[in-house]
C-alpha positions as CSV (number, residue, x, y, z in Angstrom):
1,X,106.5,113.5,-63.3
2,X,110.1,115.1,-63.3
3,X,112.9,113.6,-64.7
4,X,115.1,115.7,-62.6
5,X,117.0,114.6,-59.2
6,X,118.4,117.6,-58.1
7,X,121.4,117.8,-55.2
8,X,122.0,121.1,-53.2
9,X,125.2,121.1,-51.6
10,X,125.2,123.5,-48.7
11,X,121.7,123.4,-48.1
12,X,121.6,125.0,-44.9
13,X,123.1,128.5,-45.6
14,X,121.6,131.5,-46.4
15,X,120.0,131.1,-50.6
16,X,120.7,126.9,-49.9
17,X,117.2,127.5,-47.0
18,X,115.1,129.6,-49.7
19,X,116.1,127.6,-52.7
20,X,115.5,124.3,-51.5
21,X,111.7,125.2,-50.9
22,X,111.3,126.7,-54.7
23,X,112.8,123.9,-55.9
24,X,110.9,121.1,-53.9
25,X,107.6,123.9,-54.6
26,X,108.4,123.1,-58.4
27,X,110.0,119.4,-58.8
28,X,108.4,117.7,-56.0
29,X,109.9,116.7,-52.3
30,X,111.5,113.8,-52.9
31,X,113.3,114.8,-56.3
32,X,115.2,117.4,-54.3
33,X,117.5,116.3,-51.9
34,X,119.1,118.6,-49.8
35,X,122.8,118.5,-47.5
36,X,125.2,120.0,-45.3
37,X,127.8,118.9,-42.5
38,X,125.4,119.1,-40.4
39,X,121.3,117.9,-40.0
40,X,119.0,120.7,-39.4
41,X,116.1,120.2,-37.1
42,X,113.3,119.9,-39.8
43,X,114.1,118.3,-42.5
44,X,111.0,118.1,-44.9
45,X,112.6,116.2,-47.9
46,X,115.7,113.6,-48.3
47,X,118.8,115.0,-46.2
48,X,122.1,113.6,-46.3
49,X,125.4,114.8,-44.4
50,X,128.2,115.4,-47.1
51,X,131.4,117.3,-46.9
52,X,131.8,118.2,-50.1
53,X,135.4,118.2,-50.1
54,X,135.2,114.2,-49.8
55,X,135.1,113.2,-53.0
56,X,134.2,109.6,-52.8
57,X,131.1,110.7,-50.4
58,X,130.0,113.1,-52.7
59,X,129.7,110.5,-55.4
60,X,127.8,107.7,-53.7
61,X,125.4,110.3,-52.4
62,X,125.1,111.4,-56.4
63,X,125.0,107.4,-57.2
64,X,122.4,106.5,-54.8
65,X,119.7,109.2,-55.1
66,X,120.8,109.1,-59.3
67,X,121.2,112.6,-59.1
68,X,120.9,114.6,-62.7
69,X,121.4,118.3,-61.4
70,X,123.4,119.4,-58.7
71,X,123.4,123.4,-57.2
72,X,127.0,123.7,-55.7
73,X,126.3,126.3,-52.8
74,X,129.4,125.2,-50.0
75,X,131.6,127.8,-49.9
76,X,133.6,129.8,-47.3
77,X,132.3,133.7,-48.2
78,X,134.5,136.7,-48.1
79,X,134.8,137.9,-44.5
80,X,135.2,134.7,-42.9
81,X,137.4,133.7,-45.7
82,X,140.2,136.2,-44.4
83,X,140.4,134.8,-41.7
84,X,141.6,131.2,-42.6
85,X,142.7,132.0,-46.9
86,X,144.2,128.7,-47.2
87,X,140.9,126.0,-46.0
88,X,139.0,128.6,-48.2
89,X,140.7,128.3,-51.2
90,X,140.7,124.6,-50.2
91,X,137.1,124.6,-49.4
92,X,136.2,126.7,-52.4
93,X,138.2,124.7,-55.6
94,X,138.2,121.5,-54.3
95,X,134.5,121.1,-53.9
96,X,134.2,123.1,-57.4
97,X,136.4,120.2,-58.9
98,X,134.9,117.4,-57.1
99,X,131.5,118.1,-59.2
100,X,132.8,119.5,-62.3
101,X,134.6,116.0,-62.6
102,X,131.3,114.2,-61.5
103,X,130.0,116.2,-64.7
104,X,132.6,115.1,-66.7
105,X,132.3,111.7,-66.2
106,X,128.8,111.7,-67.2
107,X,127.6,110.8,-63.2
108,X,125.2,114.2,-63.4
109,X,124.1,116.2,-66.0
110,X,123.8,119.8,-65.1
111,X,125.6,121.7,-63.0
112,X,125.0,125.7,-61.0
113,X,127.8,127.2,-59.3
114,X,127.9,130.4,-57.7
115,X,130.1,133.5,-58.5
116,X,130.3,136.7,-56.9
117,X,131.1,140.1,-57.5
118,X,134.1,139.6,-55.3
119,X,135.8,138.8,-58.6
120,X,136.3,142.2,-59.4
121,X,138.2,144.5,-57.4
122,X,140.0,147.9,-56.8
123,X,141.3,148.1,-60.3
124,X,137.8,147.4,-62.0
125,X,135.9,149.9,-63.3
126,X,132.9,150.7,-60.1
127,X,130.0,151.9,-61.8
128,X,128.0,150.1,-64.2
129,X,130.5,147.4,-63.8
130,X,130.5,145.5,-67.0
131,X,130.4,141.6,-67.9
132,X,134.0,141.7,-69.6
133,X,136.6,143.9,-68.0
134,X,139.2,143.8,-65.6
135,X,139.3,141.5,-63.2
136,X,142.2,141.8,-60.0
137,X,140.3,140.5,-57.0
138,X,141.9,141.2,-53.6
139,X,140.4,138.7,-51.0
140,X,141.1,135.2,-51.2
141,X,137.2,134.7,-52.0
142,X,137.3,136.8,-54.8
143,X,140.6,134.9,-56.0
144,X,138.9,131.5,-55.6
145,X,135.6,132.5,-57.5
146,X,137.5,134.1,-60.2
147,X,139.7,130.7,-60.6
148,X,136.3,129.2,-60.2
149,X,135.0,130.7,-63.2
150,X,137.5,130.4,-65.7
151,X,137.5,126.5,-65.0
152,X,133.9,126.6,-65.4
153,X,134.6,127.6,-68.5
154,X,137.6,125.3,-69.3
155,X,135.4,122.3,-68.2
156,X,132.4,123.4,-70.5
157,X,135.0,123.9,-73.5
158,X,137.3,121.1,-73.3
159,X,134.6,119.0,-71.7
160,X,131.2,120.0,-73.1
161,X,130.1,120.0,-69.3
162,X,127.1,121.8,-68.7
163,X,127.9,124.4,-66.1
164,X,126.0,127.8,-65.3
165,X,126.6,130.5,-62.8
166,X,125.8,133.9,-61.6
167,X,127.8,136.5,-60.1
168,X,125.5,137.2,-56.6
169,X,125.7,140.8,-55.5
170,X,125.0,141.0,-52.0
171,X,122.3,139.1,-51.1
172,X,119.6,140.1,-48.3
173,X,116.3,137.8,-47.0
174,X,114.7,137.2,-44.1
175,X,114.2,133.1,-43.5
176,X,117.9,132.6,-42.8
177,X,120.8,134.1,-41.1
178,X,123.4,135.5,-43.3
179,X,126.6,133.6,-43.5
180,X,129.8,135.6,-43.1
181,X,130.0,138.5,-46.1
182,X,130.9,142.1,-46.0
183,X,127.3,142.9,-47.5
184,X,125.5,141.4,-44.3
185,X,125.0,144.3,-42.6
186,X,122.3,144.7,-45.1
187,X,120.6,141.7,-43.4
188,X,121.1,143.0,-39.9
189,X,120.1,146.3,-40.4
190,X,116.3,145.1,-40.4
191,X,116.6,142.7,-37.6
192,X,118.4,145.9,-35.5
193,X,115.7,148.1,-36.0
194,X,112.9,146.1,-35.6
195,X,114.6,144.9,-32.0
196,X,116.1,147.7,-30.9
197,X,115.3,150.8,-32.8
198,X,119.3,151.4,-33.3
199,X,122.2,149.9,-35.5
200,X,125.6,150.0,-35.2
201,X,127.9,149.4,-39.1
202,X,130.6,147.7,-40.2
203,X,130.6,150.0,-43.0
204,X,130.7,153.8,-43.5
205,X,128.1,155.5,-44.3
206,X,128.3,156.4,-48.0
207,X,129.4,152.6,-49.2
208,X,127.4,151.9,-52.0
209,X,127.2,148.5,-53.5
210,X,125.1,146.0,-55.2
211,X,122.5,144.2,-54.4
212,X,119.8,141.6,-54.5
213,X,116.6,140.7,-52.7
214,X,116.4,136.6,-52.3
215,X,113.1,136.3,-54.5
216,X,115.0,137.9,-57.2
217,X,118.3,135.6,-56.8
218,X,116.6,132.3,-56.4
219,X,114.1,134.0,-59.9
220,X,117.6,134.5,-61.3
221,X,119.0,131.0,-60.3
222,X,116.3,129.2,-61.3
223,X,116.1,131.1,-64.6
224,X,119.5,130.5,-65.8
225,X,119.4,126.7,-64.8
226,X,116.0,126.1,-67.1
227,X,117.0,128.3,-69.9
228,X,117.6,126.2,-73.3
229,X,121.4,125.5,-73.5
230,X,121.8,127.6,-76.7
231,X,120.6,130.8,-74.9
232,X,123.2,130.4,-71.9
233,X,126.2,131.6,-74.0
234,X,128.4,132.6,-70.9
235,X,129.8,129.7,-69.6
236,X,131.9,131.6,-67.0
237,X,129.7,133.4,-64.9
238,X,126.8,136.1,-65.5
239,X,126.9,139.5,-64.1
240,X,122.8,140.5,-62.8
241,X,122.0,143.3,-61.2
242,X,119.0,144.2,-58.7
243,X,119.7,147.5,-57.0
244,X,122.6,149.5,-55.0
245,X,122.5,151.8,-52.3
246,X,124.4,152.3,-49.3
247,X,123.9,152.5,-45.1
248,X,122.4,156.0,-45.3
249,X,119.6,155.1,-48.2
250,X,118.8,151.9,-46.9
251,X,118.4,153.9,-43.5
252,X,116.2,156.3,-44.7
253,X,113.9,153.5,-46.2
254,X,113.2,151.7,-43.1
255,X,112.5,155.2,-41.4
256,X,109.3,154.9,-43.4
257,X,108.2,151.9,-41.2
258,X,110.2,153.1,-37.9
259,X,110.7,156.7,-37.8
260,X,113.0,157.0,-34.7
261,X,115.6,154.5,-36.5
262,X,118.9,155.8,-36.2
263,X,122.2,154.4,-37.6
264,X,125.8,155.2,-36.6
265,X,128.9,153.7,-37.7
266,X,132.5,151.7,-37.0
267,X,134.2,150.6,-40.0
268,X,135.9,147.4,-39.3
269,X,138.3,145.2,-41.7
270,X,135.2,144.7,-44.0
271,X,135.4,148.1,-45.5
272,X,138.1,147.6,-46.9
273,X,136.7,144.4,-48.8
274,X,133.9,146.4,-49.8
275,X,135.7,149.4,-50.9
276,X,137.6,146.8,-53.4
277,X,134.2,146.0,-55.4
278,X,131.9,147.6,-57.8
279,X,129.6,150.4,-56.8
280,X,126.6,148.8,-59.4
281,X,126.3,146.1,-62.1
282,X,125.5,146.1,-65.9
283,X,124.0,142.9,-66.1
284,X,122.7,143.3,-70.2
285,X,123.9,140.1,-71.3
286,X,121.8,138.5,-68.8
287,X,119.1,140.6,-69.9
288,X,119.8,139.6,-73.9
289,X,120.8,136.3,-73.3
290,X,118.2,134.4,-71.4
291,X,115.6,137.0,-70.5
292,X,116.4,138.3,-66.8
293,X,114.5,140.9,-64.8
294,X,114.8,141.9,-61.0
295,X,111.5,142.8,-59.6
296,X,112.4,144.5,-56.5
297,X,114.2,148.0,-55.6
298,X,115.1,149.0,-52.5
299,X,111.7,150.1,-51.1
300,X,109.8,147.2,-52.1
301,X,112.1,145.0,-50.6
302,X,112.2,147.1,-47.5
303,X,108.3,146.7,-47.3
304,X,108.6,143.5,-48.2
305,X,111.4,142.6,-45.3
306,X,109.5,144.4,-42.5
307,X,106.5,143.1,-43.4
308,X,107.6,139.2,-43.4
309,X,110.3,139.9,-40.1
310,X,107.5,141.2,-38.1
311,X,105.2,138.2,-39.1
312,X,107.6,135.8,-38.2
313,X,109.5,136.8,-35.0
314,X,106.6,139.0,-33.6
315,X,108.7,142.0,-33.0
């Protein structure tokens, strides 16, 4: 029997959906109990509503189900974030704070919160981005992860909390809807050519950027969170890797399952964003430190996505 009790805060969203079933798959149902602001249809495990800016709510939900882990997912992502820069920065540190202190205090153990490669921006380097290097992020989501990592860091120093984080690249899966990035279109892209044959991008044609197929990132996640503490030695947040590509490759690799695809393009206020971060990641310390591999590149995944879209909304 597990020890564990872990907590996912923002259960509902796009790696909250996929995570919570490896991590009930691994520690059992009831030891994982999942939350949102809202309830969603099927719940097969403990739910509870929490907003994870209410501190006092947050703690008697820790309290009660005598939580030891907790996955801090809520957060308002980079597009979205734009539009509304102050309740993001709001959103984003307060709920960071609310269970770094719960750590602090001794109330829960273990702690996984999610960077992003938003931290970087126009002035870092864009290929083979590095762990340490320059760091001048532009959108207010970049801003509030990068704060988010150096008081991750803070708290584990001064505090000896025990805090671990990745920087996501962009993230694509099929089980859930994405949840307001600039990398989505990487999400949509499948679901438009499997229903219609066509897509229309936010994002020109030769963007390249990073990214990650969900069984890696959860692989990755999960990973980091059950490595021995003496082999986690960054403490603000880990750069990985999975592949990169832009709107044109990924095009061409779905043309292998729909040859009459076609793609055009109409660059909104996202390309900016995405023009302000890295082209690809050097994630070696990841690699070194606690023994990280991706598995898929960008056909597999696209076999993989087809495959598992068609399966599950008949198309």
């Amino acid at each position: 029997m597990t020890t564990e009790t872990i907590l996912i805060i923002g259960s509902n969203g796009q790696i909250g959906t996929e995570l919570a079933e490896v991590l009930r798959a691994s520690y059992g149902t009831d030891n994982v109990v999942c939350s949102d602001l809202k309830k969603p249809e099927i719940t097969p495990g403990p739910f509870e509503i929490i907003d994870i800016m209410d501190r006092e709510g947050v703690y008697t939900i820790i309290k009660k189900y005598k939580v030891t882990q907790v996955y801090l997912l809520a957060a308002m992502l980079s597009a979205t974030a734009e539009k509304n820069p102050k309740f993001a920065w709001d959103l984003n540190m307060q709920g960071l704070f609310n269970i770094l202190d719960a750590a602090k205090e001794g109330i829960i153990k273990k702690v996984y919160w999610p960077s992003s490669i938003a931290v970087f921006g126009p002035t870092t380097p864009s290929v083979n981005t590095p762990q340490y290097t320059i760091m001048e992020p532009n959108t207010i989501y970049g801003i509030s992860k990068q704060a988010g990592e150096r008081f991750c860091e803070y708290y584990f120093q001064k505090y000896n909390v025990d805090v671990r984080s990745i920087r996501y690249p962009g993230l694509i899966g099929y089980k859930s809807a994405p949840g307001g990035g600039t990398t989505d279109y990487a999400v949509h892209i499948y679901h438009e050519a499997l229903k219609n044959g066509k897509y229309t991008c936010f994002l020109n044609e030769k963007t390249t950027l990073p990214m990650m197929y969900m069984p890696d990132a959860l692989k990755a996640t999960i990973s980091l969170m059950e490595a021995p503490a003496e082999k986690v030695k960054i403490r603000s947040s880990y750069n990985i890797a999975g592949m990169s590509f832009n709107p044109l490759e990924i095009t061409e690799a779905i043309k292998k399952h729909i040859p009459n695809f076609t793609i055009d393009f109409a660059p909104d206020f996202r390309q900016a964003i995405a023009d302000s971060w890295p082209q690809s990641i050097n994630d070696q310390e990841a690699r070194n430190d606690w023994g990280w591999k991706n598995d898929f590149d960008l056909q597999k995944m696209t076999d993989d996505m087809i495959f598992n879209l068609k399966k599950i909304n008949l198309f």
